[in-house]
Residue, then its C-alpha position, 0 to 999 in steps of 0.5 A: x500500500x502507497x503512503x498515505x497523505x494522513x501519514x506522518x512522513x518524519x521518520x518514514x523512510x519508505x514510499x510503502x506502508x502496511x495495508x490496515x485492516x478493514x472494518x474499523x476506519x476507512x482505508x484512506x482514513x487511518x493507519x495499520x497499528x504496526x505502522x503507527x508504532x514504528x513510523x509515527x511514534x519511533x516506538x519500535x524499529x520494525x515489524x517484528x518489534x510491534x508484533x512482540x509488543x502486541x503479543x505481550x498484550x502491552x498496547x491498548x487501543x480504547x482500552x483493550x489490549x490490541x494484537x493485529x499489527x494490521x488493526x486500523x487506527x485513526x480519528x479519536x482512537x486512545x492509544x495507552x501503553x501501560x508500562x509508560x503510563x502514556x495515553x493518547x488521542x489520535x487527531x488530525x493536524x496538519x492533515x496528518x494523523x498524530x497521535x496528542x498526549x492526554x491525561x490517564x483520566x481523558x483516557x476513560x472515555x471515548x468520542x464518538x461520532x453519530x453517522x447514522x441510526x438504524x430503527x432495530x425494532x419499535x423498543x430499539x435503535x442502533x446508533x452507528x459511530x464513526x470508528x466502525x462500531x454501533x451500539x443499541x440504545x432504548x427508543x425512549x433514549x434517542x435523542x441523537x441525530x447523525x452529526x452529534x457526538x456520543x461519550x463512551x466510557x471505556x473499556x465499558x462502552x457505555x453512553x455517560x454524555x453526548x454533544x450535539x452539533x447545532x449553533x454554539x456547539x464547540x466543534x473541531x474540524x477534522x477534514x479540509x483544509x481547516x483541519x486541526x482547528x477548534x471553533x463554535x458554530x455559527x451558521x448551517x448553510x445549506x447548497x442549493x441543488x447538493x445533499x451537503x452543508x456548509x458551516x460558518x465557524x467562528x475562531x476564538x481570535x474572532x476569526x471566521x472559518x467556512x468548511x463543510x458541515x461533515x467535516x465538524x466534529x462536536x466537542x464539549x469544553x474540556x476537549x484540547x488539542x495539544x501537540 
């Protein structure tokens, strides 16, 4: 598999990468673990490393132990290595998949976002995420609609808060060219002819921004982007 654009190339050397696995992200969207361990992190020299780390159940991905060095990881995955005491959150900045330092207790929890729903049964829904996985909820528990962002406790699993992506929402941009940038929305702006929106953001600074309503990513006020 080429290197993709969402990869780091500080200490990649090759113009080849492990394919990741199917399932969790989209291809285009994230990185085989092993390549995250050696490429992105400097944490091991090769394959055969990664697989040794893995085997020994020493990296935890959202708070399970991980073993496939082809397991795809990206957007919002937490990455924990115990015997460091290190945690981490995968973010896009630059354009590029990084993985940011957070705090043990940031570690506990999860967000993810609601792409779509599926009514199960008339007691039932199933709220799909982001990352792949889904989840059942009670009908009388729906209050979300796909945009929104979901707060799994982890490695639980279980809904402890949510965000919705509506005016005055803290959002970070994940795609585009504004990718890596935390800002309220403004404004939904919708385009004549197109199944897609727009969105006007509105910086910190004062600024403005315009990006694509997808590309929006709810977060609550302790999120923080950190390099």
């Amino acid at each position: 598999m080429a290197v993709p654009a969402l990869l780091s190339r500080q200490r990649k050397k090759s113009m080849w990468v492990r394919k990741p696995a199917p399932g969790r992200h989209p291809l285009v969207e994230c990185l085989a673990l092993s390549t995250l361990l050696r490429d992105v992190m400097g944490l091991v020299e090769d394959t055969s490393q990664a697989r040794k780390l893995l085997n020994e159940g020493r990296i935890l991905i959202d708070g399970k132990a991980a073993r496939d060095p082809k397991m795809g990881v990206g957007l919002m995955d937490l990455v924990e290595i115990p015997l460091l005491k290190a945690h981490y959150r995968i973010m896009v900045l630059a354009g590029k998949l990084i993985p940011i330092p957070i705090s043990e207790a940031e570690s506990k929890f999860k967000l993810c976002k609601v792409i779509g729903k599926t009514i199960i049964s008339q007691n039932k829904v199933q709220l799909n995420f982001h990352d792949g996985r889904s989840q059942l909820i009670d009908s009388e528990e729906d209050r979300f609609t796909p945009g929104d962002t979901v707060k799994l406790s982890i490695p639980k699993q279980k809904i402890e808060g949510f965000v919705k992506l509506e005016k005055g929402a803290r959002c970070y941009v994940y795609r585009g060219k504004h990718a890596g940038k935390v800002a309220m929305l403004e404004e939904v702006l919708e385009r004549k002819g197109s199944r897609e929106s727009d969105a006007r953001l509105k910086t910190a600074e004062g600024g403005e921004l315009i990006t694509v309503k997808g590309y929006l990513f709810a977060v609550d006020k302790d999120f923080q982007l950190k390099k």
